[in-house]
N, C-alpha and C positions, 0 to 999 in steps of 0.2 A: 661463400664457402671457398673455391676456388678461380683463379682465373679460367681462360677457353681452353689453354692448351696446356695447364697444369693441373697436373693429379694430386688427387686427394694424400693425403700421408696414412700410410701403412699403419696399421696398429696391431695388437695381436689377438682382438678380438676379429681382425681381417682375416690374420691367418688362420684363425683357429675356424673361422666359415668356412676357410677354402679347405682345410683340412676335413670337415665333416660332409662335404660335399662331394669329392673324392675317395670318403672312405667307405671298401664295398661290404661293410657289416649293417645289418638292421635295412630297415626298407623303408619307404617313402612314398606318400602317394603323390599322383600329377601334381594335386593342385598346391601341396604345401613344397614338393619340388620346383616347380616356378616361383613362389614367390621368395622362395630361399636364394634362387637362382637370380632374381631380381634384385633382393636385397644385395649381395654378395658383387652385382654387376655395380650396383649405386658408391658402393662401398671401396671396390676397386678403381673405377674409372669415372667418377660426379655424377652428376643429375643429367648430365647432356651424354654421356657416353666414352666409347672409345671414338676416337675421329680421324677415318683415314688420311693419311698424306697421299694426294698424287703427284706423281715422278713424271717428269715427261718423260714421254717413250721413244724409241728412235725410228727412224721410219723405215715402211720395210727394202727401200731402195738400201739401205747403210745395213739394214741385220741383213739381207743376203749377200752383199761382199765383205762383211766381217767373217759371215760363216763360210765361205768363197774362201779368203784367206786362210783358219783354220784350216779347211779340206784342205788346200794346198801344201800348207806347213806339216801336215799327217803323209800328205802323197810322198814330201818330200824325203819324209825320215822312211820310206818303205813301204806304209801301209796301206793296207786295201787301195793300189794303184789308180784299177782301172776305174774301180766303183766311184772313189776320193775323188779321182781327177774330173771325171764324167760327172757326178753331181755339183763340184766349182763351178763347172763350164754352163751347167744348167743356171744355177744359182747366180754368177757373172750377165748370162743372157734376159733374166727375169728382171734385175734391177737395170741393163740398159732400157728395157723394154719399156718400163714404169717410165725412167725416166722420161724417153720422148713421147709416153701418154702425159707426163704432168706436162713438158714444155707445149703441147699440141693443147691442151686445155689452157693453157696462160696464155697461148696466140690467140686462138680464140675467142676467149673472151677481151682482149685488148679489142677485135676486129666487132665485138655487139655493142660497146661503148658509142653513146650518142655524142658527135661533137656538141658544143655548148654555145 
């Protein structure tokens, strides 16, 4: 029917499921609710589904001095000084902190390595 990552083609007997499925007149019981639900899921996204993308994430050493910077650039324009500036400094000390936990684990483990 389709490829992995391509969807099925729209039609207006699609729309007109999603439209009766959304619409709050007349009532439905569980069981014919799911399979309309089911159909309608078949019919928008294939046989296999919708299939998330994973993003990589950034690590939280890089999201607390991006957020660190933020603060900063807010301190800078005025705002909430002492709160802005105090929470950088937290946010600054938490990712040096990570950091020399990940280098203190990389030595580490160099140091349990069996010569060969």
């Amino acid at each position: 029917m389709c490829q992995e990552n391509e969807l099925p083609e729209r039609t207006l007997d699609t729309m007109s499921m999603a439209i009766e499925m959304s619409s709050p007149s007349g009532k439905m019981s569980k069981r014919a609710k799911l399979a309309a639900d089911k159909k309608l899921k078949r019919a928008l996204f294939g046989e296999s589904g919708l299939i998330p993308i994973m993003l990589p994430q950034e690590s939280k050493q890089k999201r607390n001095r991006r957020q660190a910077k933020e603060l900063r650039e807010l301190f800078d324009r005025g705002m909430r000084v002492k709160k802005y500036l105090k929470e950088a400094d937290r946010l600054e000390d938490e990712a040096d902190r990570l950091d020399l936990e990940e280098a203190n684990e990389s030595n580490h483990a160099g140091e349990n390595r069996r010569p060969n």
